[in-house]
Backbone as ProteinMPNN parsed JSONL, in Angstrom:
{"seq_chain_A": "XXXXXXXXXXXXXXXXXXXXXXXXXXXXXXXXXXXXXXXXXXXXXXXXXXXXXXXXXXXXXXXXXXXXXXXXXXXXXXXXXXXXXXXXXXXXXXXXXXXXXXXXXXXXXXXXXXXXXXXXXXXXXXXXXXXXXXXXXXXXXXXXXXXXXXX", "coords_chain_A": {"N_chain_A": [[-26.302, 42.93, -104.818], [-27.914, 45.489, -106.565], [-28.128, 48.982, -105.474], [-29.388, 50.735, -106.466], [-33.2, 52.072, -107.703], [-35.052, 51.392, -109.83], [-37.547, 51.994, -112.54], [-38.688, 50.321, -114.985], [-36.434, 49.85, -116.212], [-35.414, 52.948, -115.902], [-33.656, 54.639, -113.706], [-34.529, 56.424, -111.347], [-37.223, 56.897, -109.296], [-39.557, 56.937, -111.461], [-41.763, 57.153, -114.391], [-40.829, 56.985, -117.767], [-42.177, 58.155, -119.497], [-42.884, 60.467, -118.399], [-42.516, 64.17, -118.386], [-40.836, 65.841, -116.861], [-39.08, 64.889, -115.11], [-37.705, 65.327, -112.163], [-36.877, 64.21, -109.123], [-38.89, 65.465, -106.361], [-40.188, 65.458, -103.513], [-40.365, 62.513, -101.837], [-41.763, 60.049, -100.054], [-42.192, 58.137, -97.697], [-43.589, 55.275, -95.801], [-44.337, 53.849, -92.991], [-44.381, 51.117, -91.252], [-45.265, 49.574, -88.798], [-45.317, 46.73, -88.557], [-44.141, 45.723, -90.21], [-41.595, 46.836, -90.312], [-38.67, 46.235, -88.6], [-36.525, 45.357, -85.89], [-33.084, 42.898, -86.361], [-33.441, 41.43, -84.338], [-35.706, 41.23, -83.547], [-36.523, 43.457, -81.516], [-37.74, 46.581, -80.995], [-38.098, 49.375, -82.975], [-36.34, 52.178, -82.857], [-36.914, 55.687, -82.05], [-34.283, 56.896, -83.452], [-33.306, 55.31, -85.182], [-35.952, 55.41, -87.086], [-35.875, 57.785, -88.174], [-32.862, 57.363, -89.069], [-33.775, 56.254, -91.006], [-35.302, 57.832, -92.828], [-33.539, 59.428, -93.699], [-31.87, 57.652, -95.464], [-33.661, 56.695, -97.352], [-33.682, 59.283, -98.697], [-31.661, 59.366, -99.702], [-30.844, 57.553, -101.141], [-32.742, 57.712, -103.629], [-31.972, 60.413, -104.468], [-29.38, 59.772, -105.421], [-29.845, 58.087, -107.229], [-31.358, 59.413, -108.959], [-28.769, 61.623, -109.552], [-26.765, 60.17, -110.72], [-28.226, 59.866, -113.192], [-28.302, 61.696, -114.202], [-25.641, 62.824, -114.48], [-24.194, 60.909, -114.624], [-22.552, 57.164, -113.956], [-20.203, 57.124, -113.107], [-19.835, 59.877, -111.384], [-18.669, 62.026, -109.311], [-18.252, 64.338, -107.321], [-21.041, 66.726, -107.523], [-22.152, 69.252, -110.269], [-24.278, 70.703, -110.296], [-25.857, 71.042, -106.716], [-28.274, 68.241, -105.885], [-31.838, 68.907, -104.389], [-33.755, 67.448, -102.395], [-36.911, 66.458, -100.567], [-38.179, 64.813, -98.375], [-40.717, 62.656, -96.429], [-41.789, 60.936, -94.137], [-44.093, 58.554, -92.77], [-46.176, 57.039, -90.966], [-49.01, 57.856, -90.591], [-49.527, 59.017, -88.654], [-47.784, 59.957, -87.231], [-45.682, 62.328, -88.139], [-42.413, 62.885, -89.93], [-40.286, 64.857, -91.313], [-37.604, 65.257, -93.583], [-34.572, 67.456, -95.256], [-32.793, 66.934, -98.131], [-29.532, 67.938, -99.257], [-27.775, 67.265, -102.044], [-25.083, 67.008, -102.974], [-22.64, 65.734, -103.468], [-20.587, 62.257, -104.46], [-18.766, 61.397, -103.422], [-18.038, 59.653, -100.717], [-15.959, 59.202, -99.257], [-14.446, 60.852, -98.618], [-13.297, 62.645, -96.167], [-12.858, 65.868, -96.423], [-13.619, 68.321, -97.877], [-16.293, 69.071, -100.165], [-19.174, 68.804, -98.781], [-22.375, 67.11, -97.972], [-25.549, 67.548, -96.991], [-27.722, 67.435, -94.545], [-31.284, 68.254, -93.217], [-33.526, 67.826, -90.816], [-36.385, 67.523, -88.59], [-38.124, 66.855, -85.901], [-40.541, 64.428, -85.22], [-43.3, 64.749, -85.708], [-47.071, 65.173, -84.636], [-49.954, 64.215, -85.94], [-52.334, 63.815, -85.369], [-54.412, 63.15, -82.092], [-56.201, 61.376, -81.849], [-58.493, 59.408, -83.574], [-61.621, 58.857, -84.539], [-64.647, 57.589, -84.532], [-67.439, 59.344, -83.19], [-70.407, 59.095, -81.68], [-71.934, 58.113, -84.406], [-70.323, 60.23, -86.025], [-67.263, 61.202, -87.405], [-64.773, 61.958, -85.562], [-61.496, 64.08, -85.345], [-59.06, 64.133, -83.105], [-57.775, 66.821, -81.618], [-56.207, 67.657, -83.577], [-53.417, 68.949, -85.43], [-52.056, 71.472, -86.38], [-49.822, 72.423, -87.653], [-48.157, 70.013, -89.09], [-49.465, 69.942, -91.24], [-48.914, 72.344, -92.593], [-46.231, 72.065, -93.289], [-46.382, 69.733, -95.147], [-47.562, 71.09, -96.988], [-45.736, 73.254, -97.236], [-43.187, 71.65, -98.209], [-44.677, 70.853, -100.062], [-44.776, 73.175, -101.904], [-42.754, 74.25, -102.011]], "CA_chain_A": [[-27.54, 43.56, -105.199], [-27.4, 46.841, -106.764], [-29.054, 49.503, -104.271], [-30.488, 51.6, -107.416], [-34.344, 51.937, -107.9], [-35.433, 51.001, -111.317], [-38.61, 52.0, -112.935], [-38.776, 50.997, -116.313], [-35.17, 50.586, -116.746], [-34.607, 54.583, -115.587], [-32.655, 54.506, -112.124], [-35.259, 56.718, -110.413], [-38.941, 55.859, -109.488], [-40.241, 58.155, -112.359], [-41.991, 56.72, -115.615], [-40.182, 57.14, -118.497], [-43.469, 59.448, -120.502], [-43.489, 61.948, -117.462], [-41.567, 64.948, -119.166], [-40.128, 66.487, -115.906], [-38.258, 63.81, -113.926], [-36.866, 65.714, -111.111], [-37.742, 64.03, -107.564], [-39.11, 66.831, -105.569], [-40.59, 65.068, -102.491], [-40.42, 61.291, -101.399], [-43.1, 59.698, -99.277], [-41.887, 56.663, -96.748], [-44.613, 54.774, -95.165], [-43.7, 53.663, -91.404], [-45.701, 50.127, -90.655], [-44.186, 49.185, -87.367], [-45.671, 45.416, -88.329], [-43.124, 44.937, -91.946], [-40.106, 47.315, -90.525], [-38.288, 45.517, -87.38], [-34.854, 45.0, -85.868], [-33.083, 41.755, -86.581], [-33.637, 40.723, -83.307], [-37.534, 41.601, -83.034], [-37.278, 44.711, -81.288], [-38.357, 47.669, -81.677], [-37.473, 49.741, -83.813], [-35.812, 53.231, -82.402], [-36.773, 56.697, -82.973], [-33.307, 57.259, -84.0], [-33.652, 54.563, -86.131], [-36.953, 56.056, -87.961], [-34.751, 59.373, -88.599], [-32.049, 57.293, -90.498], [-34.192, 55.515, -92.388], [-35.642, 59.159, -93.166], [-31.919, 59.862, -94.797], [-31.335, 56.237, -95.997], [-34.165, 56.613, -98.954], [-33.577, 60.211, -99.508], [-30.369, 59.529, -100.15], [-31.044, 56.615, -102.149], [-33.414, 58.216, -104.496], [-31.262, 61.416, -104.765], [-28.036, 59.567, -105.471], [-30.121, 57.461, -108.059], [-31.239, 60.95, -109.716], [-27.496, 62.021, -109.717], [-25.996, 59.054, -111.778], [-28.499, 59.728, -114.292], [-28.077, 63.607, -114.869], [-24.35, 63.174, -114.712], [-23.176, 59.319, -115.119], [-22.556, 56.468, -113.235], [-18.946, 57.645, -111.962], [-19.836, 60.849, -110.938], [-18.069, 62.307, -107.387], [-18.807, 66.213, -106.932], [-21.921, 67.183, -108.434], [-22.272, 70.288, -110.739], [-25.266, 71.665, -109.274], [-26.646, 70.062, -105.756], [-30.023, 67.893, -105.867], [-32.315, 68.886, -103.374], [-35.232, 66.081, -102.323], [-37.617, 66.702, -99.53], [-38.533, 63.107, -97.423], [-41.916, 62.813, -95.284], [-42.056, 59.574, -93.358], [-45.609, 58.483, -92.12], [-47.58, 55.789, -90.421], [-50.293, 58.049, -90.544], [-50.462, 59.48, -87.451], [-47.012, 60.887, -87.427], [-44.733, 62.609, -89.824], [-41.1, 62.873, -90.046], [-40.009, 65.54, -92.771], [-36.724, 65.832, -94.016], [-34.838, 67.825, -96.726], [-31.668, 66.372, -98.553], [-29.018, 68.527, -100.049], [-26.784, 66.054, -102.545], [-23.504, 67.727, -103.357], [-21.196, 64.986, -103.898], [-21.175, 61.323, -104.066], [-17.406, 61.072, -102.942], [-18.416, 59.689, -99.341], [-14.866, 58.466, -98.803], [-13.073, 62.103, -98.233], [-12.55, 63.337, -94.89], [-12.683, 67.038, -96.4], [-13.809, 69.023, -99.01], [-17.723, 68.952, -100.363], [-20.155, 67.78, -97.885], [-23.888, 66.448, -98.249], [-26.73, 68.954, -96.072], [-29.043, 66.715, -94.496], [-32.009, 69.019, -91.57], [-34.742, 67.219, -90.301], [-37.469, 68.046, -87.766], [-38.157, 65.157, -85.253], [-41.451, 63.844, -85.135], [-44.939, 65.721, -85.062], [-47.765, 63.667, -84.361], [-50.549, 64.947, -86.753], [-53.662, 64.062, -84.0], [-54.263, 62.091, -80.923], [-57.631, 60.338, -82.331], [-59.664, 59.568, -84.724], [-62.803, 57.507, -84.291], [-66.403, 57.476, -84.698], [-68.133, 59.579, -81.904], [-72.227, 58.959, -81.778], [-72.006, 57.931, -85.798], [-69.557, 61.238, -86.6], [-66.007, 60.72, -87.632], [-63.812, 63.236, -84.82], [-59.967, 63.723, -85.058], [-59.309, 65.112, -82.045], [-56.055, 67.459, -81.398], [-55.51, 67.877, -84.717], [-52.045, 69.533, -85.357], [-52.235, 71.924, -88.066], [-48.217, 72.29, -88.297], [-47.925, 68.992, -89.864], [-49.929, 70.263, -92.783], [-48.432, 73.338, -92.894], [-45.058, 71.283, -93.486], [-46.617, 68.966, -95.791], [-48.094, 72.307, -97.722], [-44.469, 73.974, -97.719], [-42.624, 71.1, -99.517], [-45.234, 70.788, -101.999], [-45.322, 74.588, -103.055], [-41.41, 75.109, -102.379]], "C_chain_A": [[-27.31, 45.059, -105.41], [-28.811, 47.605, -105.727], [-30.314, 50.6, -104.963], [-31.797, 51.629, -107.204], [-33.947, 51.856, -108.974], [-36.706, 51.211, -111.507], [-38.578, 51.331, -113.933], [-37.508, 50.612, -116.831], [-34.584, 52.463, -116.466], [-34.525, 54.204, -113.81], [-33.601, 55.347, -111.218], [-36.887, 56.308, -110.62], [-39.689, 56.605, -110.362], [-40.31, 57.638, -113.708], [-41.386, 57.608, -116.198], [-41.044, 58.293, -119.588], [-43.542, 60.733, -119.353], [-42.323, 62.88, -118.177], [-40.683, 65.902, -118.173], [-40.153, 65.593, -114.467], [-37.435, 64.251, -112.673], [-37.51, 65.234, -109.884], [-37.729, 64.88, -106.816], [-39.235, 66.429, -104.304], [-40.716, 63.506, -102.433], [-40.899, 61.091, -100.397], [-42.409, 58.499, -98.69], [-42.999, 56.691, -96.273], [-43.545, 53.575, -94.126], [-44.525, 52.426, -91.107], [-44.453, 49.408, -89.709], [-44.395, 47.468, -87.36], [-44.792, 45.029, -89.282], [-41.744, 45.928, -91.148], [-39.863, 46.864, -89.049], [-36.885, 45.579, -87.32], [-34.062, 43.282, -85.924], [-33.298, 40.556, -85.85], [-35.088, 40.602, -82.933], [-37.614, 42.853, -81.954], [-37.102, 45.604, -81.367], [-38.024, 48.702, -81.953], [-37.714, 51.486, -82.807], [-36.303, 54.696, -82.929], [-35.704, 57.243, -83.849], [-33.078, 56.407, -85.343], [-34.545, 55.256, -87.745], [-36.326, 56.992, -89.089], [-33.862, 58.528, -89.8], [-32.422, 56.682, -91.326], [-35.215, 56.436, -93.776], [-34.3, 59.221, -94.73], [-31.601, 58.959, -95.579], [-32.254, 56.512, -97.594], [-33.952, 58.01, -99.527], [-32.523, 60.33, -100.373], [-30.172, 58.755, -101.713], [-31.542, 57.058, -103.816], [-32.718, 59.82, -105.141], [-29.936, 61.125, -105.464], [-28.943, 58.909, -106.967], [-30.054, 58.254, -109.242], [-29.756, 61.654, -110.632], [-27.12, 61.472, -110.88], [-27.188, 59.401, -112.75], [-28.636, 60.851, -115.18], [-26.629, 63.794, -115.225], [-23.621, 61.856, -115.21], [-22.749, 59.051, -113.434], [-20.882, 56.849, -112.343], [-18.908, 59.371, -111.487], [-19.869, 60.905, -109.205], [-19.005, 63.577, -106.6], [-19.581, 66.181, -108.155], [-21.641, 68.56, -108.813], [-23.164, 71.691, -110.48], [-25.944, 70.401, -108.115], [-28.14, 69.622, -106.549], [-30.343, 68.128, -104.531], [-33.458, 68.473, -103.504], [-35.287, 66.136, -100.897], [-37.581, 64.99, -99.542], [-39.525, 63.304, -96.729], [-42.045, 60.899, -94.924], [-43.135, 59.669, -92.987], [-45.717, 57.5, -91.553], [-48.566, 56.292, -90.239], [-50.601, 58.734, -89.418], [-49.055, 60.675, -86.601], [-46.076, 61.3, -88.338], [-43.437, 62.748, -89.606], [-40.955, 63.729, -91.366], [-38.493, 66.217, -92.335], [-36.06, 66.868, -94.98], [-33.242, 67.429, -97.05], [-30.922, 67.545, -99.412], [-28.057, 67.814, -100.554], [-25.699, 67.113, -103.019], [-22.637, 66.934, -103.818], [-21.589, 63.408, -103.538], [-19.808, 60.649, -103.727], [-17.671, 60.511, -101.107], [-16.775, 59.196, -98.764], [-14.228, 59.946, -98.372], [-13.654, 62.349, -96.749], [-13.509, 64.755, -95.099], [-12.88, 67.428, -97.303], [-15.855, 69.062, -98.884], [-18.406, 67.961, -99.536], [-21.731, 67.901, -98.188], [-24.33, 67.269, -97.12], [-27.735, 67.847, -95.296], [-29.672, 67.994, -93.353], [-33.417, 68.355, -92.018], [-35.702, 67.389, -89.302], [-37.684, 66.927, -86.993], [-39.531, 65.267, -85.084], [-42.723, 64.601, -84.772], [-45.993, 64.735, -85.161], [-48.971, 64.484, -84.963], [-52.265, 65.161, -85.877], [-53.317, 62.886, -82.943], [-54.856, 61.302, -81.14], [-58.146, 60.127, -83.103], [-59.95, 58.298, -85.0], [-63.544, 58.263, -84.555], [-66.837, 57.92, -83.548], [-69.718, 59.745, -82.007], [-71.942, 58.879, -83.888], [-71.21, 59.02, -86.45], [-68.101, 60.651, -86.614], [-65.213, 62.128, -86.68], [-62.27, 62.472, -85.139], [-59.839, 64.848, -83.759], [-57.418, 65.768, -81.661], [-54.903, 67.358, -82.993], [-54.186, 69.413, -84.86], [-51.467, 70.475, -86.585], [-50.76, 72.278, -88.622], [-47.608, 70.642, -89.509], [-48.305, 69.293, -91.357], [-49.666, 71.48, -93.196], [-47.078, 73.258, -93.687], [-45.312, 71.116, -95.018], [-46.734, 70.492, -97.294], [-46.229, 73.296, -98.53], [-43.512, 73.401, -98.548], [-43.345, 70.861, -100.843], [-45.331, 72.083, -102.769], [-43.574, 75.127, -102.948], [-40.826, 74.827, -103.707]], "O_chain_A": [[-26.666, 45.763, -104.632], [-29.897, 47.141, -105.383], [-31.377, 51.056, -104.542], [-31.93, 51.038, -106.132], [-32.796, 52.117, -109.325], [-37.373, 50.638, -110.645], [-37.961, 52.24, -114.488], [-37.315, 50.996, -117.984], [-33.525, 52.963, -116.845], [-35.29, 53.617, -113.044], [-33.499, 54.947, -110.058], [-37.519, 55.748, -111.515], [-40.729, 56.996, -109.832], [-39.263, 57.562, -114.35], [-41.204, 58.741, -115.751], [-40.472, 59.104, -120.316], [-44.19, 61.767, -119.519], [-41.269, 62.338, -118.509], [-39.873, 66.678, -118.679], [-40.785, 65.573, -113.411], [-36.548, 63.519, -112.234], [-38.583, 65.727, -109.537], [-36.634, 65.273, -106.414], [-38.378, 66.966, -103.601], [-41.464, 63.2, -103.361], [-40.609, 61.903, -99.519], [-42.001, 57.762, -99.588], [-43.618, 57.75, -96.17], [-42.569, 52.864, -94.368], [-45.599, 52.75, -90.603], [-43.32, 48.959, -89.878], [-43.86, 46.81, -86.468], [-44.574, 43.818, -89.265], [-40.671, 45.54, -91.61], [-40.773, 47.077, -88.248], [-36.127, 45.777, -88.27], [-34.762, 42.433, -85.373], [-33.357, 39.37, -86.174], [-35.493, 39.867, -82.033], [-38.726, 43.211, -81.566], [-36.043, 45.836, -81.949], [-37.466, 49.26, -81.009], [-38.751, 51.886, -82.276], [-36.139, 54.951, -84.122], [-35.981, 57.931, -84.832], [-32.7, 56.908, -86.402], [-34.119, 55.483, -88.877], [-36.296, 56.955, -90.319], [-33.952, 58.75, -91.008], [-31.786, 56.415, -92.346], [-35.623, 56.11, -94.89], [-34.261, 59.118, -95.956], [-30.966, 59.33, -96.567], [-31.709, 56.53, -98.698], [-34.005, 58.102, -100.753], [-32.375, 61.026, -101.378], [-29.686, 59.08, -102.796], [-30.94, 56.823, -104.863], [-33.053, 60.223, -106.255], [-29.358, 62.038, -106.053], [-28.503, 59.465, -107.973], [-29.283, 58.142, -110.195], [-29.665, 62.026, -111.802], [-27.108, 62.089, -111.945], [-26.742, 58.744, -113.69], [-28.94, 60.966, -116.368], [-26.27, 64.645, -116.039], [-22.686, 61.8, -116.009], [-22.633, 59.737, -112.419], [-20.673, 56.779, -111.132], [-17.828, 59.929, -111.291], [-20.511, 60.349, -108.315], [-19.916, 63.671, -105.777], [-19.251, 65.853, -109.295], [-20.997, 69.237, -108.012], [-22.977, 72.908, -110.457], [-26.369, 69.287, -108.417], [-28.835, 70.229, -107.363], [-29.616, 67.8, -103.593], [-34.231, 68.836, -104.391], [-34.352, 65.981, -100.11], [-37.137, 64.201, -100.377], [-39.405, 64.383, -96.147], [-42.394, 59.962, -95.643], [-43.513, 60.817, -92.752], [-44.778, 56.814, -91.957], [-49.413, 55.571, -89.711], [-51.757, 59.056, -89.14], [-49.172, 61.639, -85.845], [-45.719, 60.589, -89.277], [-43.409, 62.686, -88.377], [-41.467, 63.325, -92.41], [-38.159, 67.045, -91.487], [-36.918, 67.353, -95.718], [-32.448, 67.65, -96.136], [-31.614, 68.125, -100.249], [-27.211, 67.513, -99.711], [-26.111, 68.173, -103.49], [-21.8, 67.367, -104.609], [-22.466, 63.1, -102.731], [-19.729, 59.421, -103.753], [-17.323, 61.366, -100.293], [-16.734, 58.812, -97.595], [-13.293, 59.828, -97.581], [-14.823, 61.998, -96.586], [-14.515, 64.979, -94.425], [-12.165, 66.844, -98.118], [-16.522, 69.074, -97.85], [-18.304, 66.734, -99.535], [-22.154, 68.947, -98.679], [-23.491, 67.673, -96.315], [-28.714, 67.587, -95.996], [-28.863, 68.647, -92.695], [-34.086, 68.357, -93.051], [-35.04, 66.687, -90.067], [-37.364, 65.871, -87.538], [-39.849, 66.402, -84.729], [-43.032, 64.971, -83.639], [-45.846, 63.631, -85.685], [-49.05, 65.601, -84.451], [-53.021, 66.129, -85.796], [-52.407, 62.058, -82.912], [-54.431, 60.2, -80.793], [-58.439, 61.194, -83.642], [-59.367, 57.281, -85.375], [-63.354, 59.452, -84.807], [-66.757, 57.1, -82.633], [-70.105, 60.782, -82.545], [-71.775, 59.964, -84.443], [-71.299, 58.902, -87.672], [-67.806, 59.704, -85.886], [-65.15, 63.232, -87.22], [-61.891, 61.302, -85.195], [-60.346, 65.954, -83.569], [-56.33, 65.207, -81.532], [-53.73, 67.153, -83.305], [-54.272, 70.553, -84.406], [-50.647, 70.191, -87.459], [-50.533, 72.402, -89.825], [-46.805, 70.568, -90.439], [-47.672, 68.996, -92.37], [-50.195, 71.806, -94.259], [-46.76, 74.09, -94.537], [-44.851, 71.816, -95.92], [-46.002, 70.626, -98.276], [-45.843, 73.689, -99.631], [-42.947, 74.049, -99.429], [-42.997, 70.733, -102.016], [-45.788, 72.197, -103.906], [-43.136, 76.092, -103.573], [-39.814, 75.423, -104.076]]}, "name": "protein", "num_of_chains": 1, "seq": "XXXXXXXXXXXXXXXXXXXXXXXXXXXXXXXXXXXXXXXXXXXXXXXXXXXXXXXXXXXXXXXXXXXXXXXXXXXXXXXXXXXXXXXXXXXXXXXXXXXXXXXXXXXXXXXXXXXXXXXXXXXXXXXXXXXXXXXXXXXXXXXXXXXXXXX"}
């Protein structure tokens, strides 16, 4: 199975009429009821994290091969692709620096990954006397969210 995305026929998730195809930010969604371990349990924060790096990578490497070609090693200029993991209640934000797609060397050009571990965006949010409260809302999360979309 090839590990590509495909839209369309184009290798990243980006219709073919949008006129500026560069993936800036990638969105994971976290449902602790569809993502599991093969055994049934439960799935690791450390886990979460590489599955953080696993699609950025994915979607960055996809990018690559189609700016440079399918045997391309050392890139010409890095791609850099933000990651935000969710279930909604917490976030995970990465940021990917692609440099090279030589993963076999030892030594020379290496890949950037820095990640932030886990902010939890509130504690609550329900219905109090017919009002909707979030309570302990966390305004760094959206400060985050705010900084990859305007970097």
């Amino acid at each position: 199975m090839n590990p590509m995305i495909r839209w369309n026929n184009s290798p990243i998730p980006v219709r073919p009429s949008v006129t500026k195809k560069h993936p800036h930010t990638t969105w994971l969604h976290f449902n602790s009821t569809e993502v599991s371990n093969i055994y049934e349990t439960p799935v690791t924060p450390v886990q979460i994290l590489g599955r953080s790096l696993t699609h950025a990578f994915t979607v960055a490497t996809a990018y690559a091969k189609q700016l440079y070609g399918e045997d391309v090693k050392d890139l010409p200029e890095p791609i850099h692709l933000n990651c935000i993991q969710t279930d909604g209640q917490r976030f995970h934000f990465g940021v990917l620096e692609l440099k090279t797609l030589n993963l076999d060397g030892t030594e020379g050009t290496k890949n950037v990954w820095y990640c932030k571990n886990d902010l939890k965006m509130y504690d609550s949010c329900r219905y109090l006397s017919g009002m909707p409260v979030l309570e302990n809302n966390n305004p760094k999360v959206y400060d985050y969210i705010n900084a990859f979309y305007n970097c």
